[in-house]
LODRENLO-403571 format. One record per residue (C-alpha): x, y, z; residue in one letter. Coordinates in steps of 0.5 Angstrom, whole numbers, padded with zeros to 4 digits, always signed. Layout:
! LODRENLO-403571
XYZA...
! end
This chain:
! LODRENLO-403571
-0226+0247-0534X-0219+0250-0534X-0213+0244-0533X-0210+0249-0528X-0216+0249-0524X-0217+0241-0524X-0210+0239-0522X-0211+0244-0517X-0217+0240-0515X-0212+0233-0516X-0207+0235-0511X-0213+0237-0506X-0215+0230-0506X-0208+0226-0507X-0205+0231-0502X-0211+0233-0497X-0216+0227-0498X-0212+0221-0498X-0206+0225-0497X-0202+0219-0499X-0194+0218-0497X-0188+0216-0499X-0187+0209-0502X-0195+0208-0501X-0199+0204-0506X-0205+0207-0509X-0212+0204-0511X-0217+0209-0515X-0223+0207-0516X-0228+0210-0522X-0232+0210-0527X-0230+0212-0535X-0234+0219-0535X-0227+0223-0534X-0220+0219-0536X-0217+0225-0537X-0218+0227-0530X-0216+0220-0527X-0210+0221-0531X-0209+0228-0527X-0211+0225-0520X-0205+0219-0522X-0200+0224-0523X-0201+0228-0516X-0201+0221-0512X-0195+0219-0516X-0192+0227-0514X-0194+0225-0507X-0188+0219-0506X-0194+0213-0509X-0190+0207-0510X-0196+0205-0515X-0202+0206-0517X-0208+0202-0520X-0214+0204-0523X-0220+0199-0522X-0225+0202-0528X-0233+0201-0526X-0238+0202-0532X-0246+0202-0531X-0248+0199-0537X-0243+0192-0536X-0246+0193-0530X-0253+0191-0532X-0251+0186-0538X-0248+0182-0531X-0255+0182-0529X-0259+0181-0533X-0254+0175-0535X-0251+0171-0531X-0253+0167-0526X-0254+0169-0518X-0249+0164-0517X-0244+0167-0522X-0246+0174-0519X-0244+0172-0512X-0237+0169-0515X-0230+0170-0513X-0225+0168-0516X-0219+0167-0513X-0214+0173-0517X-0220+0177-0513X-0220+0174-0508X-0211+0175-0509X-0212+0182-0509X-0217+0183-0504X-0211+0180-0500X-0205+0184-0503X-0211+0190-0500X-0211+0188-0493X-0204+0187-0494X-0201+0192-0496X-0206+0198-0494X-0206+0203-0501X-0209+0210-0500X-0216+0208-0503X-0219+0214-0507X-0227+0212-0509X-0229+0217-0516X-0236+0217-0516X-0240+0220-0523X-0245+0215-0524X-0251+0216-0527X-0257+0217-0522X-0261+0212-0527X-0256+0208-0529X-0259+0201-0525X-0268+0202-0526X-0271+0197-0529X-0265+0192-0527X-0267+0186-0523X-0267+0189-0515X-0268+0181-0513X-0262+0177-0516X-0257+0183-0516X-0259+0183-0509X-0257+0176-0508X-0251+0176-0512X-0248+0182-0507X-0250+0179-0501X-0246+0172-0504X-0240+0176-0505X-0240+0180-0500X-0239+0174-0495X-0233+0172-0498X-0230+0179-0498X-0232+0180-0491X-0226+0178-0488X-0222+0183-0493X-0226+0188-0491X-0227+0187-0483X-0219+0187-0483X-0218+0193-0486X-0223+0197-0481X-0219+0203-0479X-0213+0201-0481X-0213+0205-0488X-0213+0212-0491X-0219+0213-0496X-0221+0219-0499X-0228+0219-0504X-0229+0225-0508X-0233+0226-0515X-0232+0228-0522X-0239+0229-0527X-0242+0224-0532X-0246+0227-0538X-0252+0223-0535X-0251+0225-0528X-0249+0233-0530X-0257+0233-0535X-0259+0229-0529X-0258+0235-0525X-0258+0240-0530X-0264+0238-0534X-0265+0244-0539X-0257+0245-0541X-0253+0241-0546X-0250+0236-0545X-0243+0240-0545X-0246+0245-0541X-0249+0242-0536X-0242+0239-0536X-0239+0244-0534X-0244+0247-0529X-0243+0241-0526X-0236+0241-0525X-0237+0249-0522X-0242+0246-0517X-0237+0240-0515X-0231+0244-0514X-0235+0250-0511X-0238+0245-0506X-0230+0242-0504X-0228+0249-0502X-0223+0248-0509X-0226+0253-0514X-0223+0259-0510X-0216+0261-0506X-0212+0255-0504X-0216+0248-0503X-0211+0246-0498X-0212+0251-0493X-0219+0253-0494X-0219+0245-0492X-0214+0246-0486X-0219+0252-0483X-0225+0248-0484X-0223+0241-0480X-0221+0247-0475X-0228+0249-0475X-0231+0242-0475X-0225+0240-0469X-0229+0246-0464X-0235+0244-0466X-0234+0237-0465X-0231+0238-0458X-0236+0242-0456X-0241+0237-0457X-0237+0231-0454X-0237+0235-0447X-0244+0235-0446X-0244+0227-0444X-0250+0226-0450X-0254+0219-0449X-0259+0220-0454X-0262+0224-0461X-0268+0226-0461X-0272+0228-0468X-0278+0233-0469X-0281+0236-0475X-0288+0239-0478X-0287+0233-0484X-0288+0227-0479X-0280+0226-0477X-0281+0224-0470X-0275+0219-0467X-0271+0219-0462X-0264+0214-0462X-0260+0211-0457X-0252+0213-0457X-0247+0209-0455X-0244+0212-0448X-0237+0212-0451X-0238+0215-0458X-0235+0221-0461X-0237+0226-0465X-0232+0227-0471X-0232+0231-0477X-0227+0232-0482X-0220+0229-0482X-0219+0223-0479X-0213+0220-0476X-0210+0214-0479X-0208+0209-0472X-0203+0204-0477X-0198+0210-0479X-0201+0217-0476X-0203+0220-0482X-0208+0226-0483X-0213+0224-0488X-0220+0226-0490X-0225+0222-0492X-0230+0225-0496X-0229+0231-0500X-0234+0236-0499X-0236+0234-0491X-0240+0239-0487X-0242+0234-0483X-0241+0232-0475X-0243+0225-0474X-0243+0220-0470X-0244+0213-0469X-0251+0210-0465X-0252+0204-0462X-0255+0198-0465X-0263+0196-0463X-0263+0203-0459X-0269+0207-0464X-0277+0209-0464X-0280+0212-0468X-0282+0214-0474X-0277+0219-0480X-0279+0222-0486X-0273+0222-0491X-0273+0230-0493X-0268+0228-0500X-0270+0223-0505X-0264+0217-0505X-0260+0215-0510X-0258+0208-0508X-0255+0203-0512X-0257+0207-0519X-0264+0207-0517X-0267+0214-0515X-0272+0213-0508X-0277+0218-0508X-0282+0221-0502X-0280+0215-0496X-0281+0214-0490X-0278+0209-0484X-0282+0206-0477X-0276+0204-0472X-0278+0200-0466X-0274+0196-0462X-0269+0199-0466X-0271+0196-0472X-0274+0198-0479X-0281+0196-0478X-0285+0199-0483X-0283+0203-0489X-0286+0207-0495X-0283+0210-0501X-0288+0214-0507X-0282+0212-0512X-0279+0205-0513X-0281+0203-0505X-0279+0196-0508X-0271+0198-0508X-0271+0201-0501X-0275+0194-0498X-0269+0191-0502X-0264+0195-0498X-0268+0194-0491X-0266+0187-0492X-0260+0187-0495X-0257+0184-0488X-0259+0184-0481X-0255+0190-0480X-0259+0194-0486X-0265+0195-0482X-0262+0198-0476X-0258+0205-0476X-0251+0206-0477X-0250+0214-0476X-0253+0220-0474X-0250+0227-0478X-0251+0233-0477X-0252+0238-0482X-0254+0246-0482X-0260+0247-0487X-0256+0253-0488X-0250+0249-0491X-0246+0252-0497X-0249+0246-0500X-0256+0246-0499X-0254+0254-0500X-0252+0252-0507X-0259+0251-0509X-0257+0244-0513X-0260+0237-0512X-0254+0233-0514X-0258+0227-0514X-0251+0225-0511X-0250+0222-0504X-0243+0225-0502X-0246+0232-0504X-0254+0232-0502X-0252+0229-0494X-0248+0235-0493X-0253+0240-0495X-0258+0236-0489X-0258+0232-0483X-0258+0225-0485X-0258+0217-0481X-0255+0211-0484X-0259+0205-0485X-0252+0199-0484X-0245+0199-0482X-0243+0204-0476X-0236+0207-0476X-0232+0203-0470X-0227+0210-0471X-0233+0213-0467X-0232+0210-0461X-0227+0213-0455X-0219+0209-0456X-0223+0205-0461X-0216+0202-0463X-0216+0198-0456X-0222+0195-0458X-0223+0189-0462X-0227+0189-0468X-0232+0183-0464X-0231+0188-0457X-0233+0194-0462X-0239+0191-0464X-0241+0188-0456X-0242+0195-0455X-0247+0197-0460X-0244+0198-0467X-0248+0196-0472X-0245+0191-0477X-0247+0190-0484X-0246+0189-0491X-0249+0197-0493X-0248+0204-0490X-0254+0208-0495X-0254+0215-0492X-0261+0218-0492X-0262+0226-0492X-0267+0228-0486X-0266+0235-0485X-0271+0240-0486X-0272+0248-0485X-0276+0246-0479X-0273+0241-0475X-0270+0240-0468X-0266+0237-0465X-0265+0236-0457X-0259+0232-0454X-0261+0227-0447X-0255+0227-0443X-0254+0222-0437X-0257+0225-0431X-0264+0226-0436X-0262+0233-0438X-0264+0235-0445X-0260+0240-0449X-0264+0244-0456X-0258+0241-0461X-0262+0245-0467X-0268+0250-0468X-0270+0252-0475X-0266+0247-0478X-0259+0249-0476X-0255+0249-0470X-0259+0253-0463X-0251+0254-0461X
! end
């Protein structure tokens, strides 16, 4: 990929995703699959007025070495310079860029069980760094590909080929392949802002669900939630960020214990490096009751169970089946790319940001009001060519949201 192109792409991501300002310090989160282009992202948030940034290196080879042999006991450690750390975080709020290019396979055949533990251990320790910074930082996650991501993806190319296929389908989908991306942005959150407010003026109490391959559920909303899409606002500084590049989504926050039914997911999963396959979900009482998965149903049992919070949802997205994602024809094997090509639910965390005025609110009063609360956020695609939607207001009036997989207005 020309370097012209990539520092396009850098600028895109420091400038529009983070959008880091002057004197602030960076932490950028990523694999070792392209240094060279972590190298460029640095560059541009230094560009940008960065104070510092920090780079903290992820591997998925160590990552299974650490299972396999260390203890759940030293899994679940933290050490105290981590714990040092996760307190300059909290303190000093660095614009966090996540890179994501982990190969979709990089964790099958791990112990599920003992990583599982070692991550609910951890993270008890962390929570408080982690419920402290709840909407009070920009971050932005974005991706770059991996040679065992891209032949995942493109299993008949080469490796460098496929590469490079990868990084057309990655820059194509982040509206950075052609034109200006800064202002191909700025006229797509526009797009998303109307939208959204369209939706917010129909006073919806709840999501209904159908479609022909058993999708039948419907989920309670939390009367004071919005749906977003898009940029976001920073309350501690006012600074415009976007969260996720690429984003075709308007999501909103549903009410924790409020959903029947069952759901089939549309899309395989990638989660925590294993790839969950044909599975569905059964909700009552707002919780998962009942699942099934053709493969790997243990890792989606392990997710369900991670915490309370992990079996009931967390967030409801709505994606045209027709979106410039799903219309690219590839299965990324990638979250960040697959829920912008369908509609999707999280199971785990809610967004507080959701909420109307959420700044006015504790974190404790956010949950009082229906926000799920859990160590995961694992989104799951649900969108098919023949999915409805319908919207229940208050007065019981319904509202046809989708018809035939894409927006009915």
């Amino acid at each position: 990929m020309k370097k012209s192109v990539l520092k396009q792409y850098a600028r895109l991501i420091a400038r529009t995703g983070a959008n880091v300002q002057k004197g602030q310090p960076v932490l950028i989160v990523a694999g070792l699959d392209q240094p060279e282009f972590i190298e460029l992202l640095a560059a541009e948030c230094y560009r940008a007025g960065a104070s510092e940034v920090e780079v903290d290196w992820r591997h998925q080879p160590l990552t299974r070495l650490a299972v396999r042999h260390k203890s759940v006991k030293k899994l679940g450690e933290v050490k105290a310079w981590e714990e040092e750390k996760q307190r300059w975080q909290t303190d000093n709020l660095p614009a966090r860029i996540v890179v994501l290019s982990e190969d979709p396979d990089g964790l099958i055949g791990i112990d599920q069980g003992k990583y599982a533990k070692g991550m609910q251990a951890r993270y008890m320790k962390l929570k408080p760094y982690i419920d402290a910074r709840e909407n009070r930082e920009q971050w932005c996650i974005a991706a770059v590909p991996g040679v065992k991501w891209a032949k995942k993806v493109f299993p008949a190319l080469p490796k460098g080929r496929a590469v490079e296929s990868l990084w057309e389908a990655i820059l194509s989908c982040s509206r950075a392949l052609e034109g200006d991306p800064e202002e191909n942005w700025r006229q797509h959150n526009a797009e998303l802002k109307a939208r959204a407010e369209r939706l917010n003026s129909m006073g919806l109490t709840a999501l209904e669900y159908s479609s022909a391959n058993g999708t039948d559920l419907k989920v309670g909303l939390i009367p004071e939630a919005l749906f977003l899409g898009g940029a976001e606002r920073c309350p501690v500084n006012g600074v415009l960020y976007d969260p996720n590049i690429p984003s075709e989504e308007l999501f909103i926050t549903p009410k924790a214990g409020c959903a029947e039914g069952i759901v089939h997911a549309a899309m395989p999963l990638v989660c925590q490096g294993v790839l969950i396959e044909d599975f569905w979900l059964r909700f009552e009482g707002g919780k998962v009751v009942e699942l099934h998965a053709g493969k790997n149903e243990e890792a989606l049992r392990t997710l369900v169970n991670m915490d309370e919070g992990a079996s009931r949802l967390g967030e409801c997205a709505l994606v045209p089946y027709d979106s410039p994602i799903r219309k690219s024809g590839i299965l990324f094997y990638n979250t960040l790319f697959d829920e912008n090509a369908a509609c999707h639910l999280a199971l785990g965390r809610g967004y507080s940001s959701n909420i109307r005025d959420y700044e006015k609110y504790s974190l404790e009063q956010l949950r009082e009001l229906g926000v799920n609360d859990s160590m995961v956020h694992e989104d799951f695609m649900i969108g098919t060519a023949d999915l409805a939607i319908t919207g229940v207001t208050a007065s019981g009036g319904r509202v046809e949201l989708f018809r035939g997989g894409g927006w009915a207005f």
